[in-house]
MARROMAR-211669 format. One record per residue: residue number from 1; residue in three letters; x, y, z of N, C-alpha, C in turn. Coordinates in steps of 0.05 Angstrom, whole numbers. Atoms other than C-alpha are relative to their C-alpha. Layout:
residues N
k	r	n_X	n_Y	n_Z	ca_X	ca_Y	ca_Z	c_X	c_Y	c_Z
NUM	ALA	X	Y	Z	X	Y	Z	X	Y	Z
...
end
This chain:
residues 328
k	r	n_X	n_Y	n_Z	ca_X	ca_Y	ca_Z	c_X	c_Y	c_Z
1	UNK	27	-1	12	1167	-43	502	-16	24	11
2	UNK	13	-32	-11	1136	16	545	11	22	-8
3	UNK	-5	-23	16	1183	63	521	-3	4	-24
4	UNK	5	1	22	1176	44	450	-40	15	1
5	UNK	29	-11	-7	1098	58	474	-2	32	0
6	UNK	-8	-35	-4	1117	128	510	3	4	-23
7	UNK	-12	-8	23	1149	145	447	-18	7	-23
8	UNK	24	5	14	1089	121	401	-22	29	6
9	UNK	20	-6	-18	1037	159	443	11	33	-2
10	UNK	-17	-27	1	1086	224	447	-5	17	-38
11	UNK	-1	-13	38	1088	235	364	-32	-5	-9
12	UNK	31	-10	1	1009	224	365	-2	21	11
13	UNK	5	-17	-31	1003	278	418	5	26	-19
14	UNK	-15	-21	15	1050	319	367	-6	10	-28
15	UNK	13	-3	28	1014	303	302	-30	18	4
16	UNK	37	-10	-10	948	334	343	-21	-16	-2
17	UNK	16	16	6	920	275	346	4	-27	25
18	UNK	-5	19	-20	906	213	399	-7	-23	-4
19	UNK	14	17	8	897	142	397	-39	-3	-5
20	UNK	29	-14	-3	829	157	419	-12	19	-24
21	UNK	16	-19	15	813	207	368	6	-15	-28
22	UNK	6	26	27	830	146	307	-20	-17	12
23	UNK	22	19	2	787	102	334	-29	9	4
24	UNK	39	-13	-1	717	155	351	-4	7	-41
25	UNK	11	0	29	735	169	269	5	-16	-23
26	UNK	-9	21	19	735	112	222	-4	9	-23
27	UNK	-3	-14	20	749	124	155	-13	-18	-24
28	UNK	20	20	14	705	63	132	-22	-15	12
29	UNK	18	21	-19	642	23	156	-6	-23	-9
30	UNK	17	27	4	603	-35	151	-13	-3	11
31	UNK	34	9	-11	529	-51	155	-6	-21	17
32	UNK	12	-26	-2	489	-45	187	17	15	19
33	UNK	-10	-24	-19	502	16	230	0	-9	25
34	UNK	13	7	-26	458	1	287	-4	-38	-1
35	UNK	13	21	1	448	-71	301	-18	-13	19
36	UNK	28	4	-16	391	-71	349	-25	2	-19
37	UNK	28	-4	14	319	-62	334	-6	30	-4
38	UNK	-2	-27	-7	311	6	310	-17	2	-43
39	UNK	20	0	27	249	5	246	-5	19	-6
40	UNK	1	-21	6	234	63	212	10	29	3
41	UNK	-17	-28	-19	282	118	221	-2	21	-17
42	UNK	6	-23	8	269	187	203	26	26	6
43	UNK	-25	-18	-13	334	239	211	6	25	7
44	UNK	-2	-22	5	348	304	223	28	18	5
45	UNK	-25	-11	-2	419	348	227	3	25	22
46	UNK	-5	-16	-24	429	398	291	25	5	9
47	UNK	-21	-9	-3	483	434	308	34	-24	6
48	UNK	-17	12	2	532	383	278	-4	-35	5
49	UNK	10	23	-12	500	320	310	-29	-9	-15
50	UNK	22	11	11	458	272	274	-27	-16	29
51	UNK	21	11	-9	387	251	305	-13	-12	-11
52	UNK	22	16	5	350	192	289	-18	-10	10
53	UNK	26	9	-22	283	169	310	-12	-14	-11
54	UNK	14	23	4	250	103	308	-30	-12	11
55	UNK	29	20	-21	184	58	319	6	-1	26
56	UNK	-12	12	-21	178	46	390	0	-34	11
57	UNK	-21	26	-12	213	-8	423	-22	-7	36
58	UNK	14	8	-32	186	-39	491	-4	18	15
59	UNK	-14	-26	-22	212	20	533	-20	27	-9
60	UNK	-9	-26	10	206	83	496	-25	-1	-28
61	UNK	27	-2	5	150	108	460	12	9	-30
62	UNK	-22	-14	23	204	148	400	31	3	8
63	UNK	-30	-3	-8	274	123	414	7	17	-15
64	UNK	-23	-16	18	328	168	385	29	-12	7
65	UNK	-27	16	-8	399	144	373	13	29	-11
66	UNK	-14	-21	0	448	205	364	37	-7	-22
67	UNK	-23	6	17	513	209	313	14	20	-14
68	UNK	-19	-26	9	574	256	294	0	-10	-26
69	UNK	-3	0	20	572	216	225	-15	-13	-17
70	UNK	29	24	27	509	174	200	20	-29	2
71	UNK	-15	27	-13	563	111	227	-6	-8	20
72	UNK	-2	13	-35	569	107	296	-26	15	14
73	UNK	28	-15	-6	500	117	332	8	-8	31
74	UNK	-3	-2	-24	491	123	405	-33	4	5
75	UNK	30	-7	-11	421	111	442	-7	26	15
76	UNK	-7	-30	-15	401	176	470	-37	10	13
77	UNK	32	-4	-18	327	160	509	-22	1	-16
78	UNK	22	6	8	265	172	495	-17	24	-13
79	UNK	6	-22	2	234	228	446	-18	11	6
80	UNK	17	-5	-4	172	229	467	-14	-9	19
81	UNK	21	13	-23	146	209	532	-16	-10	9
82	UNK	27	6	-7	88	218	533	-17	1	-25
83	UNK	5	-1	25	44	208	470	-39	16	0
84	UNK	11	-35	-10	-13	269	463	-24	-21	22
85	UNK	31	10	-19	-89	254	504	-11	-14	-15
86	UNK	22	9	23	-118	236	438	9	-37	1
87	UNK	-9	16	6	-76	173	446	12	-21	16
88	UNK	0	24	-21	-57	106	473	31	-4	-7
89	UNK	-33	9	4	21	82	491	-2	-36	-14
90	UNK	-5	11	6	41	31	450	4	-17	-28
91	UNK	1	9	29	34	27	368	12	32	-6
92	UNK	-6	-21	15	78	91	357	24	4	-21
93	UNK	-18	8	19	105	88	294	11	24	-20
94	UNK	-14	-25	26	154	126	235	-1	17	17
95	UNK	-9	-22	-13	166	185	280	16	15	-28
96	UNK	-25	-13	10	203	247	235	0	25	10
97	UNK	-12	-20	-13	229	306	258	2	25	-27
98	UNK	-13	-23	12	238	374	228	-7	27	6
99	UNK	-6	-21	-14	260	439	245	-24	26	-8
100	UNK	16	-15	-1	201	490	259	-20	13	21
101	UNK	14	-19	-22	154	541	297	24	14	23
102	UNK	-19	-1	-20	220	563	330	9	-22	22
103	UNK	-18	23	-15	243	499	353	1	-26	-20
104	UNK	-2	27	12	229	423	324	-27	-15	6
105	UNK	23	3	-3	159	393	308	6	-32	-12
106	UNK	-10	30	8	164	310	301	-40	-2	0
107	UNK	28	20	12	106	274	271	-1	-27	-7
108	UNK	3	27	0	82	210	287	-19	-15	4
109	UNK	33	10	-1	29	164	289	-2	-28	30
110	UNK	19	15	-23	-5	124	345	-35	-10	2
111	UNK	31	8	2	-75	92	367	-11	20	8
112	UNK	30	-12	-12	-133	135	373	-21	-12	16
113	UNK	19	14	-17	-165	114	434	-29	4	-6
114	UNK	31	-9	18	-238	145	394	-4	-18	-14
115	UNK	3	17	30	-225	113	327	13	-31	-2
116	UNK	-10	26	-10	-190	47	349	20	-6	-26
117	UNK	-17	-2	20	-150	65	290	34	16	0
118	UNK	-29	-16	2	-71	90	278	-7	27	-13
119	UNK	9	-28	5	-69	170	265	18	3	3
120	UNK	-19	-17	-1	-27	221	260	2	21	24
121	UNK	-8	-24	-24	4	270	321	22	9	-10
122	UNK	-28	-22	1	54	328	317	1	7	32
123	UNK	-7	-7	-18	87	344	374	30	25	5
124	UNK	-25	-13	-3	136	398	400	27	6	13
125	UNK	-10	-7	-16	202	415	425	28	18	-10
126	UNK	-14	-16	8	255	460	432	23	-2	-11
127	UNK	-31	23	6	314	408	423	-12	-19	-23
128	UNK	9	20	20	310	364	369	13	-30	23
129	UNK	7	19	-21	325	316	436	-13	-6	11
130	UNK	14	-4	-17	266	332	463	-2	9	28
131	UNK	25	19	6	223	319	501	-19	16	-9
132	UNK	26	-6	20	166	326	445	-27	1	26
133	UNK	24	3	-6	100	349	469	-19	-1	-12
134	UNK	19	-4	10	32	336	440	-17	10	15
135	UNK	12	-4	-5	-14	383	468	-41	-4	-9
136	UNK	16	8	16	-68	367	419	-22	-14	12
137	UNK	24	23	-9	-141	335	444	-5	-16	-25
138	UNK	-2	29	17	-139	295	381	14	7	-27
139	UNK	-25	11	19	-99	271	320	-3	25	-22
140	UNK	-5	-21	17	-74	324	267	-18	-8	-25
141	UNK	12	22	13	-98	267	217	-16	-28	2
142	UNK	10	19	-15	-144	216	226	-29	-22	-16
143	UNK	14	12	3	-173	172	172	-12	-24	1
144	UNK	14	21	-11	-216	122	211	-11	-8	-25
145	UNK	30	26	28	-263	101	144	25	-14	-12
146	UNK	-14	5	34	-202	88	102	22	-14	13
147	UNK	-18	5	-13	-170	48	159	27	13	17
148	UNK	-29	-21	-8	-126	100	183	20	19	-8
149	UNK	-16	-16	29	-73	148	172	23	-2	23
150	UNK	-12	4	-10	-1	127	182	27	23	-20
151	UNK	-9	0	19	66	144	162	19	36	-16
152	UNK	-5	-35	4	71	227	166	26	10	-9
153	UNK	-20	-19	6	131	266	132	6	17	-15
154	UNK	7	-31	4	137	328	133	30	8	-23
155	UNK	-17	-12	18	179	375	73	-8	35	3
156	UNK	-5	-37	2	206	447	69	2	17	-25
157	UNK	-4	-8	29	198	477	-1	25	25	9
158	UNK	-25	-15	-4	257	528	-17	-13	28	3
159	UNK	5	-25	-14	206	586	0	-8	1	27
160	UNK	5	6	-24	205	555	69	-34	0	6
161	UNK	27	14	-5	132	534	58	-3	-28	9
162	UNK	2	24	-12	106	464	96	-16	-14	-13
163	UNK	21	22	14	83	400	68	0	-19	12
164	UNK	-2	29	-18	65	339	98	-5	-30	-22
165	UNK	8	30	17	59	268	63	-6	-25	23
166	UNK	12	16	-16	26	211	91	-14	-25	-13
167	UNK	9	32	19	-2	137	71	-38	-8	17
168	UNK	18	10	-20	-82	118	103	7	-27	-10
169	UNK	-14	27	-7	-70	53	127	-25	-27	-4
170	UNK	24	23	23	-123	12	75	8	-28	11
171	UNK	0	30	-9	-88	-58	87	-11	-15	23
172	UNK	11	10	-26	-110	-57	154	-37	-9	-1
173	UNK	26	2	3	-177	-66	131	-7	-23	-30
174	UNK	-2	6	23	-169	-98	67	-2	12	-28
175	UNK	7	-20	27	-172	-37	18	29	5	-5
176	UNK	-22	-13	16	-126	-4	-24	14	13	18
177	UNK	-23	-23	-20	-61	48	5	-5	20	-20
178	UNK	-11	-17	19	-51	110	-27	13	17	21
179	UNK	-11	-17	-7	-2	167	-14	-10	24	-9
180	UNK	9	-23	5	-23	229	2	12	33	2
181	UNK	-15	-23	-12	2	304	8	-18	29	9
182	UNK	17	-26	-2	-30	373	35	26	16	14
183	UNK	-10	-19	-20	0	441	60	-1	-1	24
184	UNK	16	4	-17	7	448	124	12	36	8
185	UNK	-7	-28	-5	4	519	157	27	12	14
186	UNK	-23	-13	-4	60	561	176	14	-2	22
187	UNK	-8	3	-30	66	538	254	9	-29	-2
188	UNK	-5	25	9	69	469	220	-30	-25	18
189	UNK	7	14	-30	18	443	274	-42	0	-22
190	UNK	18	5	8	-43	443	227	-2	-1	-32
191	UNK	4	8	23	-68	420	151	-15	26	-13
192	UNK	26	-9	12	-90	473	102	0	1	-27
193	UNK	13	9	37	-123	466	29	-4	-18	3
194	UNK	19	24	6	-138	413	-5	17	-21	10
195	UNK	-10	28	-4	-115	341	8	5	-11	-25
196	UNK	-9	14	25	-81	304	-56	2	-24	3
197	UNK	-8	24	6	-81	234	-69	24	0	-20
198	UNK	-24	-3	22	-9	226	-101	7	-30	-12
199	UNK	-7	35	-4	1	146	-101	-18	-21	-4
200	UNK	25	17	-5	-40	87	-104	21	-24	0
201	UNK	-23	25	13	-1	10	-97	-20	-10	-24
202	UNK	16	14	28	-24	-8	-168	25	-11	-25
203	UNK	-20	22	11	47	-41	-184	7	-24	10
204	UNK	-1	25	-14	59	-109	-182	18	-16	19
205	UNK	-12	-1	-28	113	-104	-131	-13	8	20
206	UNK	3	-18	-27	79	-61	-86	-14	-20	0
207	UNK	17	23	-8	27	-114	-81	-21	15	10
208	UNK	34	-15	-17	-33	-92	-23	14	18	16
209	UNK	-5	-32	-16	13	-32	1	24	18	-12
210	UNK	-25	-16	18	50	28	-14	1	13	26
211	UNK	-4	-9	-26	76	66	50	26	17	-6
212	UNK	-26	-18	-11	129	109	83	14	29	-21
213	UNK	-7	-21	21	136	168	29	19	21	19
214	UNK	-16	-19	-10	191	221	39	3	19	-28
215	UNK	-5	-17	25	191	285	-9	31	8	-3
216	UNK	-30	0	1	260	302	-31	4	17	-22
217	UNK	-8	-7	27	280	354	-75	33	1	-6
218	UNK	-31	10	12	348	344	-112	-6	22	-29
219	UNK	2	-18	28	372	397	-167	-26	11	-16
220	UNK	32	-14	16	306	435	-172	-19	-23	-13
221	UNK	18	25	14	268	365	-186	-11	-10	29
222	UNK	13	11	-19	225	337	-136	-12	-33	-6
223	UNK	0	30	6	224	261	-120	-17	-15	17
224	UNK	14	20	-20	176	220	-73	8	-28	4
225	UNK	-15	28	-19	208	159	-38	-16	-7	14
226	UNK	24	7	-17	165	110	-17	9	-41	1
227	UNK	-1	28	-12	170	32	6	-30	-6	-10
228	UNK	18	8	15	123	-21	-14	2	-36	8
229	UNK	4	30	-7	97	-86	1	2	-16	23
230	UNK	2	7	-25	96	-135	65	22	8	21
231	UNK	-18	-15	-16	137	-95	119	29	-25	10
232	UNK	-11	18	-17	154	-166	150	10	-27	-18
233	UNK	-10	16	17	174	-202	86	24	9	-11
234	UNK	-19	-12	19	235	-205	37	-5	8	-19
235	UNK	5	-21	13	191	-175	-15	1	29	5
236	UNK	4	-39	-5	195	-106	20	18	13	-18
237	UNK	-9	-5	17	221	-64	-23	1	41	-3
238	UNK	-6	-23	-4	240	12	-37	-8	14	-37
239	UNK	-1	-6	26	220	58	-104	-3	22	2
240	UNK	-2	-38	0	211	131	-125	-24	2	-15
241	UNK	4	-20	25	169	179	-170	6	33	7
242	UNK	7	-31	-1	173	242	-193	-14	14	-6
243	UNK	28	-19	2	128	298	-185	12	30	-11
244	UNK	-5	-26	12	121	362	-221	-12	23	25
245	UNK	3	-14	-27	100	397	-147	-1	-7	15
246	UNK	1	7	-27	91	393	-79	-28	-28	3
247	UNK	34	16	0	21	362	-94	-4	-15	-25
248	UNK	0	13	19	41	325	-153	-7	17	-33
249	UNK	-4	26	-5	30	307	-199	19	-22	-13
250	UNK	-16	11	-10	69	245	-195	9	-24	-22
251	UNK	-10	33	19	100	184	-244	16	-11	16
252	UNK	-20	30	-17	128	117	-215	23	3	-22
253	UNK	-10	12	21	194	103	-243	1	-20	-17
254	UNK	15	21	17	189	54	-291	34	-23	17
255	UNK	-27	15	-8	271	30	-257	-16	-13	22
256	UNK	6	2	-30	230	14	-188	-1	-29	-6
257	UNK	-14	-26	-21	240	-7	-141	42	-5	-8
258	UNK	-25	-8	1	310	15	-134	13	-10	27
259	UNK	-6	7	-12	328	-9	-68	-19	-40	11
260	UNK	7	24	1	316	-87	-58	13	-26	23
261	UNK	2	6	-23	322	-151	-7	37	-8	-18
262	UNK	-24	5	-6	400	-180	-14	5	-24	12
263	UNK	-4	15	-17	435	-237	10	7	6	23
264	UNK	-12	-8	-20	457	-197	64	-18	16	17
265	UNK	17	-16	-5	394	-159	71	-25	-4	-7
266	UNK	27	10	16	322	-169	69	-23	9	6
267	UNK	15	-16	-14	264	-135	66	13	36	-1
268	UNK	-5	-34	-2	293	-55	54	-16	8	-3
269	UNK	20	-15	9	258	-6	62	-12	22	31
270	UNK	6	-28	-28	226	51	109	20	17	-6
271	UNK	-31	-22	7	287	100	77	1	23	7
272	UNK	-4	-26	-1	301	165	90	27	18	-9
273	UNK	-36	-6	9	356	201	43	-4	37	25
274	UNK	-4	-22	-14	390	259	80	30	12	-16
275	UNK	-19	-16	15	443	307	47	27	7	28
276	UNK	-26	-6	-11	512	308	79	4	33	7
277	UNK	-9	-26	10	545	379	97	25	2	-26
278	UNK	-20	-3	21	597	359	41	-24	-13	-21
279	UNK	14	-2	19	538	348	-6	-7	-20	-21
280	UNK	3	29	14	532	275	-13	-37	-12	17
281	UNK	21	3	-1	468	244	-16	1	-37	23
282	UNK	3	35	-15	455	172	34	-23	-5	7
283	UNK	19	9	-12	404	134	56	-1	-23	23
284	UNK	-4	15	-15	391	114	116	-32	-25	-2
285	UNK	27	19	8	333	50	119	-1	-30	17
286	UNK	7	28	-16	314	-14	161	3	-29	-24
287	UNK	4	22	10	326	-87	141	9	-19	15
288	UNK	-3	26	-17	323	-153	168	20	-18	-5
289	UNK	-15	13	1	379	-202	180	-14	-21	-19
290	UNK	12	19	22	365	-260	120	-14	-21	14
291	UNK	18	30	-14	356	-318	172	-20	2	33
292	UNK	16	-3	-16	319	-281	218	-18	22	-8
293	UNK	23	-16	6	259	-244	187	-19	-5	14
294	UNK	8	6	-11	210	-224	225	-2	3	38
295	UNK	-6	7	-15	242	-230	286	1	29	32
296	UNK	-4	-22	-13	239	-189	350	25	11	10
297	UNK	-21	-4	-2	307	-196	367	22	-12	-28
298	UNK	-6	-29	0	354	-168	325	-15	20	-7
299	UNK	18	-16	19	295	-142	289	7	13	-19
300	UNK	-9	-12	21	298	-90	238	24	21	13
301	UNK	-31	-6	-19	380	-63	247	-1	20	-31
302	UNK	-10	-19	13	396	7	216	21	-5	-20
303	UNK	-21	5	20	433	12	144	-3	22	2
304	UNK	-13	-30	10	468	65	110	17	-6	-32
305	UNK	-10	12	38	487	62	22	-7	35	-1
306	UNK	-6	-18	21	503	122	-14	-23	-11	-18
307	UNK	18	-1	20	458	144	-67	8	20	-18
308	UNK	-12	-1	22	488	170	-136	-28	23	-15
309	UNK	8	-7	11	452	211	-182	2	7	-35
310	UNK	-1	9	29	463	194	-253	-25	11	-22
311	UNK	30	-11	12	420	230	-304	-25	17	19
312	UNK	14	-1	-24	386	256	-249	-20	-14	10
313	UNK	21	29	-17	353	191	-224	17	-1	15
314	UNK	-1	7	-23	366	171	-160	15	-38	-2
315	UNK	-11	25	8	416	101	-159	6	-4	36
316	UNK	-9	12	-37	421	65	-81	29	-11	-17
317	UNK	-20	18	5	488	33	-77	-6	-21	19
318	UNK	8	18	-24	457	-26	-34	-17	-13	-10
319	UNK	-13	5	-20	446	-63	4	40	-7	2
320	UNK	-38	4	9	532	-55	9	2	-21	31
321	UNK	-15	21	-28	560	-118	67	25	9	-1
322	UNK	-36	-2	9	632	-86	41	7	11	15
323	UNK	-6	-26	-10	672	-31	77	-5	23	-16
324	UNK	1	-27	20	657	36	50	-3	15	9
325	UNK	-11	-29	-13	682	104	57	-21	9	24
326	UNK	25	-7	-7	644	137	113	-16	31	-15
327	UNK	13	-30	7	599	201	96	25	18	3
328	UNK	-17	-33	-3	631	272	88	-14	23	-9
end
């Protein structure tokens, strides 16, 4: 039996290849990815290595989990330490990342120890590992009347111009949500023109919220991705529109939403699609185990579904419980 082993082990060795190096690449997965608590994840691509960054967790103010394939994730500390002056440790939520000012500018929101309200911070660093700094004496964004402003993510038009999108955080008060968009200047680190209202929840899914927007352009069309409805229910839910610019303006699909709760899954939503280097589209997105919604432990556990493009609408394949191919 050991030589039959030797033997085995010898013609891997010879093919260029090791046990070890089949099992770091699987050639199928199954959801979720992550099965810890890891809510709202925002992604970004760096020399070959995926970065994701989440709500924080007890510890860590912007965990990041790290990944050679949008499969297998690996915790990888804490992105942000310290969270700017303007602001208090412990409600720092949606974090996203993207590459700018000669390094990597993540945007995320926290309490405003002023306005007793959630706001927006940008922070910098040179690694998309960090550590992020917010030098900032107060929030980039910050609307206290309108309950707040949560939710920040940022887009790169294809003449490497900056946009930001963002939700004020109405429910917290009992008002309306809307999604909003503005330029932001060339360092990325401040807002300029006007401000757009692009969104409002005025469908009868979204219910009293519309949240988490991500701009996306696909084949010269531009799409806004946005979540909707009670974060902590199995109504949460996932939908689109499309906009004729950066600043709208904007139509709901009439298909929405497009991503939905599952027997296997409940509650989707917080998404973020990200483009493969082989030029496939996925989404990564939070959802709660069925019989534990709600819950702090496992909490919301990282997915991953392919997303199709048919007619050029946007199709989730999910929530998938199956095996399926990984990314390429």
């Amino acid at each position: 039996m050991v030589r039959i082993g030797v033997v085995l082990l010898s013609l891997l060795t010879l093919a260029g290849c090791t046990v070890s190096d089949h099992q770091s690449a699987p050639k199928s997965f199954t959801n979720p990815v992550f099965r810890e608590n890891f809510p709202d994840p925002g992604a970004v691509l760096a020399d070959g290595t995926w970065y994701a960054y989440g709500t924080n967790n007890a510890t860590e103010n912007v965990p990041i989990l790290t990944s050679p394939d949008l499969v297998t994730w690996t915790p990888a500390g804490d992105a942000l330490p310290e969270v700017g002056k303007w602001a208090e440790r412990g409600n720092t939520w949606a974090p996203e990342v993207i590459a700018g000012d000669g390094g990597y500018l993540l945007y995320y929101t926290a309490r405003s120890t002023a306005a007793g309200r959630q706001c927006i911070g940008v922070a910098y660093a040179k690694s998309p590992a960090g550590p992020f700094v917010d030098d900032s004496a107060e929030p980039l964004i910050c609307q206290a009347d309108d309950g707040g402003s949560i939710d920040a993510s940022p887009y790169r038009d294809p003449e490497g111009g900056l946009w930001l999108y963002w939700k004020n955080d109405g429910n917290a008060i009992g008002r309306p949500t809307h999604l909003y968009g503005s330029r932001l200047a060339a360092d990325g680190r401040s807002l300029t023109g006007k401000t757009v209202e692009l969104l409002t929840n005025d469908a009868p899914w979204e219910n009293h919220v519309i949240e988490a927007p991500q701009m996306v352009r696909h084949d010269g069309k531009l799409f806004l991705f946005y979540s909707a409805n009670a974060y902590d229910q199995d109504v949460y839910a996932m939908g689109y529109a499309e906009c004729d610019g950066p600043l709208g303006p904007c139509r709901k699909a009439a298909e929405n939403p497009i991503l939905k709760s599952s027997p296997a899954a409940a509650g989707p939503g917080h998404s973020f699609l990200v483009t493969t280097p082989g030029g496939e589209t996925w989404l990564l997105y939070h959802a709660w185990p069925p019989d534990a919604i709600g819950s702090v432990t496992p909490g919301r556990q990282l997915w991953l579904d392919r997303v199709d493009w048919p007619d050029g609408r946007p199709v989730v394949h999910g929530p998938t419980a199956d095996p399926q191919p990984v990314p390429r």
